[in-house]
Every structure is written in structure tokens, then in C-alpha cells.
C-alpha positions as CSV (number, residue, x, y, z in Angstrom):
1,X,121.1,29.3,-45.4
2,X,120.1,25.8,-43.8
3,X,121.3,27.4,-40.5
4,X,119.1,30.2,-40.4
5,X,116.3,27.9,-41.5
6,X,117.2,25.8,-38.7
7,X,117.0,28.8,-36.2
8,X,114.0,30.2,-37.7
9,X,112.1,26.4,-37.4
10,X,113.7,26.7,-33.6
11,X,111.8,30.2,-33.1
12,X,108.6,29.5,-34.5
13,X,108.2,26.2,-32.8
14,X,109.2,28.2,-29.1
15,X,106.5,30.1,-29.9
16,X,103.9,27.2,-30.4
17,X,105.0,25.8,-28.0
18,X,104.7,29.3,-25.2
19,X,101.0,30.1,-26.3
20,X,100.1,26.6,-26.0
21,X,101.5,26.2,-22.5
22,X,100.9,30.0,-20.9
23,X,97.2,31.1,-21.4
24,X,96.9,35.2,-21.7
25,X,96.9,37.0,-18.7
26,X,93.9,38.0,-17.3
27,X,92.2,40.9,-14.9
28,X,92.1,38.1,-12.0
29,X,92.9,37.5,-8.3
30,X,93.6,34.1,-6.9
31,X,92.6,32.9,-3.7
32,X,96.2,32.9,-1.7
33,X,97.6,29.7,0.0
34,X,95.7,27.0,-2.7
35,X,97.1,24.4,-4.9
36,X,96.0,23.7,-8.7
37,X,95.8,19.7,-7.3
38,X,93.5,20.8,-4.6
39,X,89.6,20.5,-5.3
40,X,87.8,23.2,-5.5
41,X,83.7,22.9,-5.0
42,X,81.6,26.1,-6.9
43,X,78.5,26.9,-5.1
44,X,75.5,27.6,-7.2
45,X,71.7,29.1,-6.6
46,X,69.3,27.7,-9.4
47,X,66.2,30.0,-9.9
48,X,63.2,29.3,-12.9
49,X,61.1,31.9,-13.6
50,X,57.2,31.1,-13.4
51,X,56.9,30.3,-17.9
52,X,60.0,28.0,-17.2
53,X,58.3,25.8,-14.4
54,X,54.8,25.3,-16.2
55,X,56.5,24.5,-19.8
56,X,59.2,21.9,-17.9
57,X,57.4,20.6,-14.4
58,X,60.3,18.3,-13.5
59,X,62.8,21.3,-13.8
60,X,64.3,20.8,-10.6
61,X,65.3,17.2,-11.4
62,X,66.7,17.9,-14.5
63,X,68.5,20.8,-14.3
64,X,70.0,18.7,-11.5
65,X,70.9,16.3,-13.6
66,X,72.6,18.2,-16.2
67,X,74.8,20.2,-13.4
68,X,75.9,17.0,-11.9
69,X,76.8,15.8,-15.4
70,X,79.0,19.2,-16.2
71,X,80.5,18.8,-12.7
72,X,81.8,15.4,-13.6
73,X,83.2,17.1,-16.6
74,X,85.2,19.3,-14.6
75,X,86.3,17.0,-12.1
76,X,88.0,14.8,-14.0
77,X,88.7,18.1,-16.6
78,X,90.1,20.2,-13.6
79,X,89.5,19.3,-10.4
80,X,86.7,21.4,-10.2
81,X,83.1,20.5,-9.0
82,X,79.6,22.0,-9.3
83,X,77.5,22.2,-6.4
84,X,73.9,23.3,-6.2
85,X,72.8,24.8,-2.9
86,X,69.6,26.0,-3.7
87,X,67.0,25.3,-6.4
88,X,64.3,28.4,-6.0
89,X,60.8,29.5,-8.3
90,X,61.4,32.8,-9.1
91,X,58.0,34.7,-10.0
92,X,59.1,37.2,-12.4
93,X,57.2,40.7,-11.8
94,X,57.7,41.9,-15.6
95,X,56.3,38.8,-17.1
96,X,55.0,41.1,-19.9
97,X,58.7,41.9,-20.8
98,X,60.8,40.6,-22.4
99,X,63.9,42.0,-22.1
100,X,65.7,43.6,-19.3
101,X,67.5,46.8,-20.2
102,X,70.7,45.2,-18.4
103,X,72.0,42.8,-15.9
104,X,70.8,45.1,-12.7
105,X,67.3,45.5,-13.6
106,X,67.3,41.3,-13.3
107,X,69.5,41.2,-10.1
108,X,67.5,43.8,-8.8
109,X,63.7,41.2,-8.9
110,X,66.0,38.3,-8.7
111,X,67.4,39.0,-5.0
112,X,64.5,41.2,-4.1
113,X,62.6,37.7,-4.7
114,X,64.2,35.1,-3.1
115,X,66.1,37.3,-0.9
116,X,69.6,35.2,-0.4
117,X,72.6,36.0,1.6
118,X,75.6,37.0,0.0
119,X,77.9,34.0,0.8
120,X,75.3,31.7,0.2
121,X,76.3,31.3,-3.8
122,X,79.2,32.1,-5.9
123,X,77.5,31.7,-9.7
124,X,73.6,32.1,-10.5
125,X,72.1,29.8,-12.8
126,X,68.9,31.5,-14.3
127,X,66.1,29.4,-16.1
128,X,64.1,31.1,-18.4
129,X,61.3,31.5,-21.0
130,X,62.1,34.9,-21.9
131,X,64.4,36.9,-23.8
132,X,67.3,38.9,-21.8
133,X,69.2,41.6,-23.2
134,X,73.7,42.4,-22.2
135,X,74.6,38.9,-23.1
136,X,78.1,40.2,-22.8
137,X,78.0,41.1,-19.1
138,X,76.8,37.6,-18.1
139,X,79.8,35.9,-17.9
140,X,81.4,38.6,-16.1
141,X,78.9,38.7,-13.1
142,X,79.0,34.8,-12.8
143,X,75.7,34.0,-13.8
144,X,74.8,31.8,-16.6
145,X,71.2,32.3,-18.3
146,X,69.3,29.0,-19.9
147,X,66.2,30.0,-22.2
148,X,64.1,26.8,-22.8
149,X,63.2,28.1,-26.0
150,X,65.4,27.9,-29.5
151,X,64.7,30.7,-32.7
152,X,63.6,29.5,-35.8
153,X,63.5,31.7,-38.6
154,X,62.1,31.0,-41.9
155,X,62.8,32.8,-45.4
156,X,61.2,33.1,-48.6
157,X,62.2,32.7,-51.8
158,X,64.1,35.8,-52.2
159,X,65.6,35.6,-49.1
160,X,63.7,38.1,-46.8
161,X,62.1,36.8,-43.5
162,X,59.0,35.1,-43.5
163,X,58.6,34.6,-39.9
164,X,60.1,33.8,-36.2
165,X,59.2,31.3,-34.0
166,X,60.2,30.5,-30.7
167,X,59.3,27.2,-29.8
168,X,59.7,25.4,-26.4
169,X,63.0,22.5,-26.9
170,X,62.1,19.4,-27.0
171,X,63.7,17.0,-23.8
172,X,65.9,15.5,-26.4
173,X,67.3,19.1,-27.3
174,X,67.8,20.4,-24.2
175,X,69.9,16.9,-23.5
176,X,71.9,17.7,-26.0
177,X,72.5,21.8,-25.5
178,X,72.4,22.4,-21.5
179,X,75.4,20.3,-20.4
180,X,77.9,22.2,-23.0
181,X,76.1,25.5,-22.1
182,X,76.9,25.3,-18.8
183,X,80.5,23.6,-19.5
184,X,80.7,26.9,-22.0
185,X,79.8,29.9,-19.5
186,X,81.5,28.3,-16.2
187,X,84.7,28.0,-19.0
188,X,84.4,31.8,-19.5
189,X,84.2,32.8,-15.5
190,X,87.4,30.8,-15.1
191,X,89.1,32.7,-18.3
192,X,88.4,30.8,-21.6
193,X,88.0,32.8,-24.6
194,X,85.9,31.7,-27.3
195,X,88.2,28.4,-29.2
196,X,88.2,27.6,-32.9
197,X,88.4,23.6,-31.7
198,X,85.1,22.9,-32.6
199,X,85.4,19.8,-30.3
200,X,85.8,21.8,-27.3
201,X,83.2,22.9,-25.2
202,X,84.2,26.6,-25.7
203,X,83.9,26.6,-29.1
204,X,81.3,29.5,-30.5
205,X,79.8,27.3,-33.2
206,X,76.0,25.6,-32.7
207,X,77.5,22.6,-31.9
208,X,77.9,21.1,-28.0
209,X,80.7,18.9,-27.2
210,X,81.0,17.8,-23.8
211,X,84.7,18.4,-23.0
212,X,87.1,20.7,-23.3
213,X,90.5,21.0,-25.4
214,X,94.1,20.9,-23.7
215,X,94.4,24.4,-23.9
216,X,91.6,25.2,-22.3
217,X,91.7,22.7,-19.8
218,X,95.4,24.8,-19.1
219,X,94.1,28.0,-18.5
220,X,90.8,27.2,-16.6
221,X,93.8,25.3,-14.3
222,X,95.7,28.5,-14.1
223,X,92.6,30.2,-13.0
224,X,91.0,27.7,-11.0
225,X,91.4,29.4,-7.5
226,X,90.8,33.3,-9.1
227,X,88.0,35.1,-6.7
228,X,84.2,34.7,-8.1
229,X,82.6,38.2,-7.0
230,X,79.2,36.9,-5.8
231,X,76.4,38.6,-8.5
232,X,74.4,40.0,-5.3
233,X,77.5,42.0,-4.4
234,X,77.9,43.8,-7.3
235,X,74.2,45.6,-7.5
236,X,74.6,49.4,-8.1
């Protein structure tokens, strides 16, 4: 009995031990010829949308400053850095809307806009005062989305909704969110899943660490040379 015990113990911990060390497989192709060790420098094109620049006038600088902080992260993380090669005003045409039926319709103004050569950025970085609808084919088309503005609901009573606000973040909040958020989404273009480490920067809870857990760090390594489809290319 103690020696099946022992060979069960053996087979369980194998199997720890395997999903710790070999992330899932994902739909990706690596660049050919390139070394985890080597350094690998992500280009990105920084656009803020007309309600963005007039509630946060020093945008440029501190967007800046939070990218340069993530790109830190993932140097010393992953070898990876974070390097902005354009910072742009975008004047959105459909300021009265507040949602965009999908990904294209914003692509579509975006690069119509500001008019940018493919090759010119691998991930878009869009600053925003507005609501945008298909969260779930950001991460997917390498752009990350930044609203400047947090929800806050209130309830009476009985529980029902009394009212929503959406009020501009303080410079103290967006310190503390915009560094994770971009750790988070740059974490999902290199294969993270969602983590329950609620230390680690991929973790979906409302919290924002600043790092990001072993196995993460393991699988963003695996990935770290897979091919970033530039957003522009993939217009319908």
C-alpha cells in the first residue's frame, strides 16, 4: 500500500511540476533564428483622443513615463523592452459616440487619422475618454486601450442602482492602475492567460501589482520572439 502511495505522490508531483515548467501551447509563430537571452525591443504608437488631451494636458509625459516604467518591468522580467516611436493627438470624428460597434470601426478613424506606415509599430496604445465596445478582441490585435475615467455605481437600500458616474482618475489613480494595465495587456499579446496569483500582474482582480509571477514570467519567455501582426494590417 505505502508503495503505491509512494508512486501516486511520484505522479502527482511530475505533474506539478510539467504545468509549472511548460506553459499551454498556443496559436503562435516565432520569429526564426532568435534566442530567449536575446533582447527584444516592442515598438509602440501612442495616440489620445481630443477628451483625453484637455482632461490630462501633460499626457505625453506621462504616459511616457509609465511605459518606461513597464519596460523596466520587463527587462529585468524577460528581456523584453518597450519603446515608443510615436506619441500622436488623435481627433476622434464620432466624438458623440461612445462606443464603437468593434475593433475595425476604430482602426478604420485611427489610421485614416494619423495615417502611419505599417512597419512603423507593432502594438497601439489608445488613450481615451470614451467607452469602447469588443474588449475581447483587443489583446488579439495588439493594441491596449487606457480610459482616463473609472465607473462608480451607487445603490440604494434595497439594492437597485441609484446612479453611474464616470469620473475623470485622479493622478494618484492613474499612478497606481496604468503601469499594471499595460504590464497586464502586453502579458496577454505574448500568451498569459488570466492568473489566480493575485500578486501577479496578470491577475483579473482590481488590484495592480507591478510584476509578474514565475509562471508567467515562463511562458511570456517561451513566447517572447512569436510574430506581433501589426493592427493596421489586419483591417478588413
Amino acid at each position: 500500500m505505502r508503495k503505491y502511495k509512494r508512486i501516486l505522490f511520484v505522479c502527482l508531483a511530475t505533474l506539478l511540476i510539467a504545468g509549472l515548467s511548460f506553459p499551454e501551447d498556443k496559436d503562435f509563430t516565432l520569429i526564426p533564428n532568435k534566442s530567449p537571452n536575446e533582447l527584444r525591443i516592442l515598438k509602440l504608437l501612442v495616440v489620445a483622443d481630443q477628451a483625453y488631451r484637455k482632461q490630462i494636458p501633460d499626457w505625453q509625459d506621462e504616459i511616457t513615463n509609465f511605459v518606461n516604467l513597464a519596460s523596466d518591468i520587463f527587462y529585468k522580467q524577460a528581456g523584453i523592452k518597450l519603446e515608443i516611436k510615436g506619441l500622436r493627438p488623435w481627433q476622434r470624428d464620432s466624438i458623440r459616440k461612445s462606443n464603437y460597434a468593434n475593433t475595425n470601426d476604430l482602426l478604420n478613424e485611427l489610421i485614416e487619422d494619423f495615417r502611419t506606415k505599417v512597419s512603423d509599430f507593432e502594438i497601439l496604445l489608445v488613450l481615451t475618454s470614451h467607452d469602447l465596445d469588443d474588449y475581447e478582441a483587443w489583446y488579439k490585435k495588439n493594441i491596449i486601450l487606457i480610459r482616463n475615467k473609472k465607473m462608480l455605481t451607487t445603490y440604494d437600500r434595497y439594492g437597485d442602482i441609484k446612479m453611474t458616474e464616470y469620473p475623470v482618475m485622479s493622478a494618484k489613480e492613474r499612478d497606481e492602475r496604468y503601469v499594471s494595465i499595460i504590464l497586464h495587456e502586453v502579458g496577454h499579446f505574448f500568451g498569459c492567460d488570466h492568473c489566480q496569483d493575485n500578486t501577479c500582474a496578470m491577475t483579473p482582480e482590481s488590484v495592480y501589482p507591478e510584476k509578474f509571477c514565475e509562471k508567467c514570467i515562463q511562458i511570456i519567455k517561451k513566447w517572447k520572439w512569436r510574430e506581433l501582426s501589426n493592427p493596421q494590417s489586419e483591417r478588413k
